[in-house]
Each structure stands twice: as structure tokens, then as C-alpha cells.
C-alpha positions in Angstrom: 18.1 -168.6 -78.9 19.4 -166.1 -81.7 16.2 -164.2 -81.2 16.7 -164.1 -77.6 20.0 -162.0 -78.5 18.5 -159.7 -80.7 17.9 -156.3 -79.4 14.3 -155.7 -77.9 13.5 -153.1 -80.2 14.9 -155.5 -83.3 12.9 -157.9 -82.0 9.6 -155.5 -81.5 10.4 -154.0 -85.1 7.7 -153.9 -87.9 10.5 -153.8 -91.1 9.7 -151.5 -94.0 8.1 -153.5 -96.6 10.3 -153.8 -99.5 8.5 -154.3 -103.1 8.6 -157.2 -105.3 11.9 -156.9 -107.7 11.1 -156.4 -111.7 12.8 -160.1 -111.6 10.2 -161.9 -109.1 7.1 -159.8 -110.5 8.1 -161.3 -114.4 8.5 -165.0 -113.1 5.3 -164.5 -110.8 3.2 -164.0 -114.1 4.9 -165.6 -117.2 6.9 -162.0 -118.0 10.0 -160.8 -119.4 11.4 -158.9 -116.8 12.2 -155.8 -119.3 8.6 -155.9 -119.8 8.4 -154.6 -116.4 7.6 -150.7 -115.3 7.6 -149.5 -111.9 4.5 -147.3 -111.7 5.1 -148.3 -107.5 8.4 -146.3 -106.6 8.0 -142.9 -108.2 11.2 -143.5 -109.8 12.5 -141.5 -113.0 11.8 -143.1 -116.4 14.9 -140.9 -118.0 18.4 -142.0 -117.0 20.2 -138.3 -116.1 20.7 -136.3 -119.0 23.9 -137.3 -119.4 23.9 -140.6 -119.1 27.2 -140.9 -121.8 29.4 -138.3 -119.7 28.0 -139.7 -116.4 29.3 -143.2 -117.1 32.4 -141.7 -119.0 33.6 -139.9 -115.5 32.8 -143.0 -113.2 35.5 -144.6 -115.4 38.8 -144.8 -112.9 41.8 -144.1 -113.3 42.9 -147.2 -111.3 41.0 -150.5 -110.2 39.2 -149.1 -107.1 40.8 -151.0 -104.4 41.4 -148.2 -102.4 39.2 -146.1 -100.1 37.4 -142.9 -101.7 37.5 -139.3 -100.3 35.7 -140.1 -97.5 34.9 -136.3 -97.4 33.1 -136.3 -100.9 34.8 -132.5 -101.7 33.8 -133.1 -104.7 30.1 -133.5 -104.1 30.3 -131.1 -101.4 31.6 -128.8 -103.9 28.7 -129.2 -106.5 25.7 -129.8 -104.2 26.6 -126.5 -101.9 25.7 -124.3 -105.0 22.8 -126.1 -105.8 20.9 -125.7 -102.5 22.7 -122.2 -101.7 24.3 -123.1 -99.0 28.0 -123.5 -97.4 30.0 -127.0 -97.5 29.8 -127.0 -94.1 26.2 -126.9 -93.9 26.2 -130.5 -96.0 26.3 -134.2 -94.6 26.0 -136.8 -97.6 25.5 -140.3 -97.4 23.8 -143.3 -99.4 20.7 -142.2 -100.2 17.9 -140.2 -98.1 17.5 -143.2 -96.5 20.6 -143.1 -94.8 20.7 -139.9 -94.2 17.2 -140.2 -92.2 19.3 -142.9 -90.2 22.3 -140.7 -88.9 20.1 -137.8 -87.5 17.6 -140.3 -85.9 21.0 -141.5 -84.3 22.4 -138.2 -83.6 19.1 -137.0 -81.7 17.4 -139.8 -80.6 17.5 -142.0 -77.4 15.9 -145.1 -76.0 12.4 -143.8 -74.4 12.7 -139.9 -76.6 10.3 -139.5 -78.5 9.8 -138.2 -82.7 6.4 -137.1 -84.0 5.3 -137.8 -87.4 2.2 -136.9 -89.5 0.0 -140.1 -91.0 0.0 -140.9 -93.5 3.7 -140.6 -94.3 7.2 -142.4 -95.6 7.8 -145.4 -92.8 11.2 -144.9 -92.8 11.0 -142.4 -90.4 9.0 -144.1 -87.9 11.5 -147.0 -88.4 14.4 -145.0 -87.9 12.8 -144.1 -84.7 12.1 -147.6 -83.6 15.2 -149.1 -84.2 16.8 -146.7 -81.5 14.0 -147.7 -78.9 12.3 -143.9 -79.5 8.6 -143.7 -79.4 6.9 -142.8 -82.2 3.6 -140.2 -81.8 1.9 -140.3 -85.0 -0.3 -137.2 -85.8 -3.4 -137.5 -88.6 -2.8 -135.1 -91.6 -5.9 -133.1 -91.6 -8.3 -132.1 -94.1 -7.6 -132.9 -97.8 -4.3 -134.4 -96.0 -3.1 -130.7 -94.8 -0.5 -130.5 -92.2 -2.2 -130.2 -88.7 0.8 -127.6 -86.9 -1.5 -127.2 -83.8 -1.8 -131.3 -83.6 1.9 -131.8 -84.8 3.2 -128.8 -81.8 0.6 -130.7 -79.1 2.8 -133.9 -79.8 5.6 -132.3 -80.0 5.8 -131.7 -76.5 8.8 -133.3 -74.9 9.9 -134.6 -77.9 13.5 -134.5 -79.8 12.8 -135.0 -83.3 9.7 -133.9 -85.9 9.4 -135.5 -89.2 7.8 -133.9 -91.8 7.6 -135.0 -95.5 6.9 -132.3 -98.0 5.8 -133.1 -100.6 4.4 -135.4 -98.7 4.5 -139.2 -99.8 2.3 -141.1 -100.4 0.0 -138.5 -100.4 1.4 -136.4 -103.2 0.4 -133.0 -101.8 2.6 -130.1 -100.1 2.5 -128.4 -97.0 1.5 -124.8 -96.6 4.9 -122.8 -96.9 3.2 -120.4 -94.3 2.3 -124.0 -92.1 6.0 -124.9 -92.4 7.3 -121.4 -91.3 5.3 -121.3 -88.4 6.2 -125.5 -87.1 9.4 -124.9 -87.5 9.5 -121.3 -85.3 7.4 -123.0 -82.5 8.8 -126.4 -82.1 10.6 -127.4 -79.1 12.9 -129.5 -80.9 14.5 -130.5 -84.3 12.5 -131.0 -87.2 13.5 -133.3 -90.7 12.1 -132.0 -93.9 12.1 -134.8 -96.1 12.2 -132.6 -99.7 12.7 -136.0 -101.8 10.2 -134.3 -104.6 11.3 -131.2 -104.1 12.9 -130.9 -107.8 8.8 -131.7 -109.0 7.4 -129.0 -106.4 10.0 -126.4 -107.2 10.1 -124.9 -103.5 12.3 -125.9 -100.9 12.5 -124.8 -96.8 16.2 -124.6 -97.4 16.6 -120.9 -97.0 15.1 -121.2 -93.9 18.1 -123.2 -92.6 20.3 -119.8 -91.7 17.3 -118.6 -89.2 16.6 -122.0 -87.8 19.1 -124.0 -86.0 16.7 -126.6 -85.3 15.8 -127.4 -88.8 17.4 -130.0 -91.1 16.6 -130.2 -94.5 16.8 -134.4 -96.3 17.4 -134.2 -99.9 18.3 -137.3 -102.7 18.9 -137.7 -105.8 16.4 -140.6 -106.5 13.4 -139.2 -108.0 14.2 -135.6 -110.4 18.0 -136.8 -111.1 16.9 -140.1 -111.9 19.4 -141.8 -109.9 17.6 -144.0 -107.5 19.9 -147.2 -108.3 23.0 -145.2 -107.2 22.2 -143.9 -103.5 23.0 -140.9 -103.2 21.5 -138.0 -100.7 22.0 -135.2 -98.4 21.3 -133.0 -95.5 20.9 -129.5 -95.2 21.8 -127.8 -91.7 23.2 -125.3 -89.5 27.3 -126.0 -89.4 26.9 -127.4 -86.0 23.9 -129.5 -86.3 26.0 -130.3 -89.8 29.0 -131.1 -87.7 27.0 -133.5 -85.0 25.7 -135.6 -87.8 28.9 -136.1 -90.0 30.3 -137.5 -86.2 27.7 -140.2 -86.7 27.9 -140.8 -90.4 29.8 -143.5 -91.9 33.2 -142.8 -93.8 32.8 -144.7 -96.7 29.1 -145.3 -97.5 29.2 -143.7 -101.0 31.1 -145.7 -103.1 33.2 -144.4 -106.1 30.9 -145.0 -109.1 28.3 -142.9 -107.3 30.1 -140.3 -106.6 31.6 -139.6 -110.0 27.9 -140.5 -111.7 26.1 -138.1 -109.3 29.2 -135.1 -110.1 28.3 -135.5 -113.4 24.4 -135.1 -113.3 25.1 -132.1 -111.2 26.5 -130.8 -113.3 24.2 -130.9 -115.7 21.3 -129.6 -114.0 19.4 -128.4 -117.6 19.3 -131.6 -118.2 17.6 -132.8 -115.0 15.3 -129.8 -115.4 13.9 -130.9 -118.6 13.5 -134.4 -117.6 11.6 -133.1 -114.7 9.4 -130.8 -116.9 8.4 -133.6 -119.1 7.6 -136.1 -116.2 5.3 -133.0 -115.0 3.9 -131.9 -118.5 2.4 -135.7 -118.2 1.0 -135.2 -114.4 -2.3 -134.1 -115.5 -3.6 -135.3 -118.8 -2.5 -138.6 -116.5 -4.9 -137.8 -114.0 -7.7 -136.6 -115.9 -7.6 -140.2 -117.7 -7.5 -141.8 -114.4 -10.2 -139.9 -113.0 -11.6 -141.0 -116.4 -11.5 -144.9 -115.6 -13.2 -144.2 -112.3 -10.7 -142.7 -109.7 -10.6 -140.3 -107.7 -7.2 -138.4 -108.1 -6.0 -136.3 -105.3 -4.1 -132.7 -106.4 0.0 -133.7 -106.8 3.3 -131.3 -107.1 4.8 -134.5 -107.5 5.9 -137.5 -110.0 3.0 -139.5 -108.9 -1.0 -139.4 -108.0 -2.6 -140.7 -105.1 -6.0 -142.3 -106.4 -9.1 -143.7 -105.0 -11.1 -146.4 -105.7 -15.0 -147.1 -105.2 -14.1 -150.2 -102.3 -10.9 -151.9 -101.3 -11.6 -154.5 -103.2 -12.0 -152.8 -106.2 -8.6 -151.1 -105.6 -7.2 -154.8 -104.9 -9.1 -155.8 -108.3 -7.1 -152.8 -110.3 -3.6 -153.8 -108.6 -4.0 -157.0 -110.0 -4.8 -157.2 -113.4 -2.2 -154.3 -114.0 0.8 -156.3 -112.0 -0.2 -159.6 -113.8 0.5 -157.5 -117.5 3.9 -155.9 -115.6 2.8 -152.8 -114.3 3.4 -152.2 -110.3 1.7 -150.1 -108.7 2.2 -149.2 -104.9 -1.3 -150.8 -103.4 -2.8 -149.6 -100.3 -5.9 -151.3 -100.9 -6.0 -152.4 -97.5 -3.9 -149.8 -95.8 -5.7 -148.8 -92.4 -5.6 -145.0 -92.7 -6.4 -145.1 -97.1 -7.9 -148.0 -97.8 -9.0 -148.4 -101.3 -6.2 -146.1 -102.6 -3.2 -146.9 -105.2 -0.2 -144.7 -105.9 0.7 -144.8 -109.3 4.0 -142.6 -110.5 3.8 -140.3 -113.5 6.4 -141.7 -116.3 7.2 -141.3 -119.7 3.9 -140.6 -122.3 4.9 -143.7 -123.5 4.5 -145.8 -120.9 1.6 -144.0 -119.3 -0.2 -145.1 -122.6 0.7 -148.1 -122.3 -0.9 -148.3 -118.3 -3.9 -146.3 -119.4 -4.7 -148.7 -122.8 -3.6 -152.2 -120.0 -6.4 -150.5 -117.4 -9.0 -149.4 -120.2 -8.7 -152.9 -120.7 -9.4 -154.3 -117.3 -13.1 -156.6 -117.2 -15.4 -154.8 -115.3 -19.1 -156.4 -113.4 -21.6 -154.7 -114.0 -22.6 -151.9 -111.4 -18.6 -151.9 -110.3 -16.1 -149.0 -111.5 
């Protein structure tokens, strides 16, 4: 009966698959959870820069039992500077995530349509379904390129294009030249998701001021190193800015977060050399993988996209590395890149320790 209650697109809805905790992963193989490392969620190995002041201003001045600034000035008044754009350009919320949720509900009706390009983040085609939107999903093209002509063809009588850039899970960026030209011809908004965009060091951002219909998603979870405290933004004209902050929630950034995430801004060397590190390890990374038998796709990001000589190899790899506590995000079997596993660039440290664990793997003979 409670099914029967449910919304039909609730009830229709494939949910994003949500990875294993560092707690069930230990107990599944006979592991100390600290033992754990999250090669899977192209999260930051370095805490922000500073950690000490961070945690020093989320101290309060009072027990928080009230509500906070619900307009989050002070974010607002560090993040504008950072991106180059006015306050009133920003709309901030708990993560990307939900960020992705309030313009899919400020553009998006039951039977519109969004267009995405495969493969990509499933948020957004979740987003999409949860408001009873179609989703056309384009191919990426050669070497996982951006297809605009395919992408504009879908986009016809649609409300919303999503694009990720640098593109997850596939590690690679778009064109700048591709993204000019989408976002001049499309018929309707388009999401940049810039989630790595600290890794890839440009941004469609200052394209915002000739391009009402653009919106740019940005977080703090991957160069600030501050996945575990939600935090993210979008980047628009003041009156897409405006529709969207109707739909967001008051309150959805808590406290802490906001007075961790003031601090990190504002110490953006920091971040900067955290992020130079992570990429100063990208490629000796990948030329040992390609070393063990992969096949490493080109990344401006924290983490490579590599392939492996059969699904069932790929499967093979996953497993001996998550049974020694190294996760690693496993599309073995994933219909569009089978045989592939993502695997996210951390500290030389620990990517010694997951090069030494997979030198170490058993191999059959005539099998990579």
C-alpha cells in the first residue's frame, strides 16, 4: 500500500548508488577501518590548509540552537571574489549536489525534458527523474569529446542541458571552443558542473555575463578538501540567481560549515598547493598504472579513468585491492565502459601503497 502512495516517478526511480562506507568495507574483509583509503570518490587526501584556524572559527560563540544567516553573507562575501563575480550572481547550498537539485526544480516540469552526455555524473539524470522530466542521453564522442551537434539535436524542445566539465568519470575536459559554441546555440539553459575545476584551472564562469542561459555548479568537495562538510555553489545571471534562491532551502548549510568553508577561503594558497601536489602525482601515477597493464585515459583531474584487458579482469583488480582496503569506483560491468575502474590520485604516500598492494595482485598466466 505505502508503495501505491509514492509518487510514480519515486516509484519508477533508479537511486544513485551510494558506495560502501570505510566502516562496512573494514568489517566486510577483517580491516581496521583507518586502514581504509578511498581511491573511489576523488576526494582530497589533505584536510584544507588550515585545518587549525578552520576548526578554531567553527568554534561558537553560543550553543547553536538558533538558526544561522540563512543568507550566508559571509560566504557570499568570500566566494564572490573567488569566481569574479557579484553576490548576487551566487546561490549556495549543501553541496553541488544540492545545488543540481534546486535548478532541476526551478526549470524542470513533469514531461520537459534535460539532455545529458554519457557517460556522465547520475545525479543529474536523477535530478531530472525525480520531477517526472525526461532524460535524452547523448554519447560523448571520440576519445569521450563533447558531441555539440548531437547534444544541440537533443536539445531541441528541451529546458535544461547538463554538462560536466571536467567530465566525471571520464576525467577529460571539454573543448573551451565546444563549450562557447553549446552554450551560444542552445535553446535553453545549460549546468556546467565545474566540480574539478580547481584541478583543470579553467572555468566557463566568465562567460556567465554574456549568457543568461548559462549556470555555472561549483563545490568545495574535491580541491578544498571538504567533501564531509557540504558545501557548493551556483554561478548565474542575477535573475536566473534570483529564481533559484526562491527554490532553495533556508537553512541547509549548517553553522560548522559555514565557518570551516570561510576559513578555507580564505586561505586559498593553501588549497592551491594541496591541489598542485595531488597533480604533481597525476602522471608518474599513470605511467605506473599503464605499467601494471592499463590503459589510462588523459586526466585534468584528481583521478584516471583506466582500462582493463576484459570485464573480468577489471572485476579481478577491484577485488583484491578492496579486500587489502583500497576502493576503487568499479565499472567493470558498466554498459557504456565496461572493464574500466576510476581510481583518484592521492597523496605519494598512499599511491605507493595502491601501486606496491596491485604489483602484488596473482596473476594466470596469459591474463594482464
Amino acid at each position: 500500500m505505502l508503495e501505491r502512495l509514492a509518487r510514480q516517478t519515486v516509484r519508477d526511480l533508479d537511486p544513485y548508488e551510494w558506495e560502501a562506507s570505510s566502516e562496512v568495507v573494514a568489517a566486510r574483509h577483517g580491516l581496521d577501518p583507518r586502514d581504509v583509503i578511498r581511491f573511489d570518490l576523488n576526494t582530497s587526501p589533505f584536510p584544507p590548509a588550515a585545518w587549525d584556524r578552520a576548526m578554531e572559527a567553527a568554534r561558537l560563540e553560543r550553543i547553536p540552537n538558533e538558526y544561522f544567516d540563512t543568507a550566508y553573507a559571509e560566504l557570499s562575501s568570500l566566494i564572490a571574489p573567488y569566481c569574479g563575480v557579484g553576490e548576487d550572481q551566487l546561490v549556495i547550498g549543501a553541496g553541488a549536489d544540492e545545488i543540481l537539485d534546486v535548478l532541476t526544480k526551478t526549470f524542470l516540469d513533469n514531461g520537459d525534458a534535460a539532455v545529458i552526455s554519457v557517460p556522465t555524473y547520475s545525479m543529474y539524470a536523477i535530478c531530472a527523474r525525480q520531477l517526472g522530466a525526461t532524460v535524452r542521453a547523448v554519447p560523448l564522442g571520440a576519445e569521450f569529446a563533447l558531441d555539440v551537434d548531437a547534444v544541440l539535436a537533443a536539445a531541441e524542445g528541451a529546458k535544461l542541458i547538463f554538462v560536466c566539465n571536467p567530465n566525471s568519470p571520464t576525467g577529460n575536459p571539454a573543448d573551451p571552443a565546444a563549450i562557447n559554441r553549446l552554450i551560444a546555440a542552445a535553446p535553453c539553459m545549460v549546468a556546467i558542473d565545474e566540480a574539478y575545476a580547481e584541478f583543470h584551472g579553467w572555468s566557463a564562469i566568465p562567460l556567465v555575463a554574456a549568457h543568461p542561459n548559462l549556470i555555472i555548479v561549483r563545490t568545495m568537495s574535491k580541491g578544498f578538501g571538504l567533501a564531509g562538510m557540504r558545501l557548493g555553489w551556483g554561478v548565474a545571471q542575477p535573475e536566473v540567481a534570483a529564481m533559484m534562491n526562491r527554490v532553495r532551502p533556508p537553512n541547509s548549510v549548517s553553522v560548522v560549515t559555514a565557518r570551516v568553508a570561510a576559513a578555507a577561503l580564505r586561505d586559498l594558497a593553501g588549497m592551491r598547493a594541496h591541489v598542485a601536489a595531488i597533480v604533481a602525482e597525476r602522471e608518474p601515477f599513470a605511467a605506473a598504472l599503464r605499467g601494471a597493464g592499463a590503459h589510462v585515459y588523459p586526466s585534468v583531474t584528481n583521478f584516471l579513468l583506466t582500462r582493463w584487458p576484459d570485464p573480468a579482469t577489471a572485476q579481478a583488480v577491484y577485488s583484491w585491492l578492496e579486500g587489502r582496503g583500497l576502493v576503487v569506483r568499479n565499472f567493470a560491468r558498466h554498459p557504456l565502459i565496461p572493464g574500466h575502474l576510476r581510481i583518484t590520485v592521492r597523496s605519494a604516500e598512499e599511491n605507493a601503497r595502491f601501486l606496491a598492494t596491485l604489483a602484488a595482485r596473482p596473476v594466470a598466466v596469459g591474463t594482464v
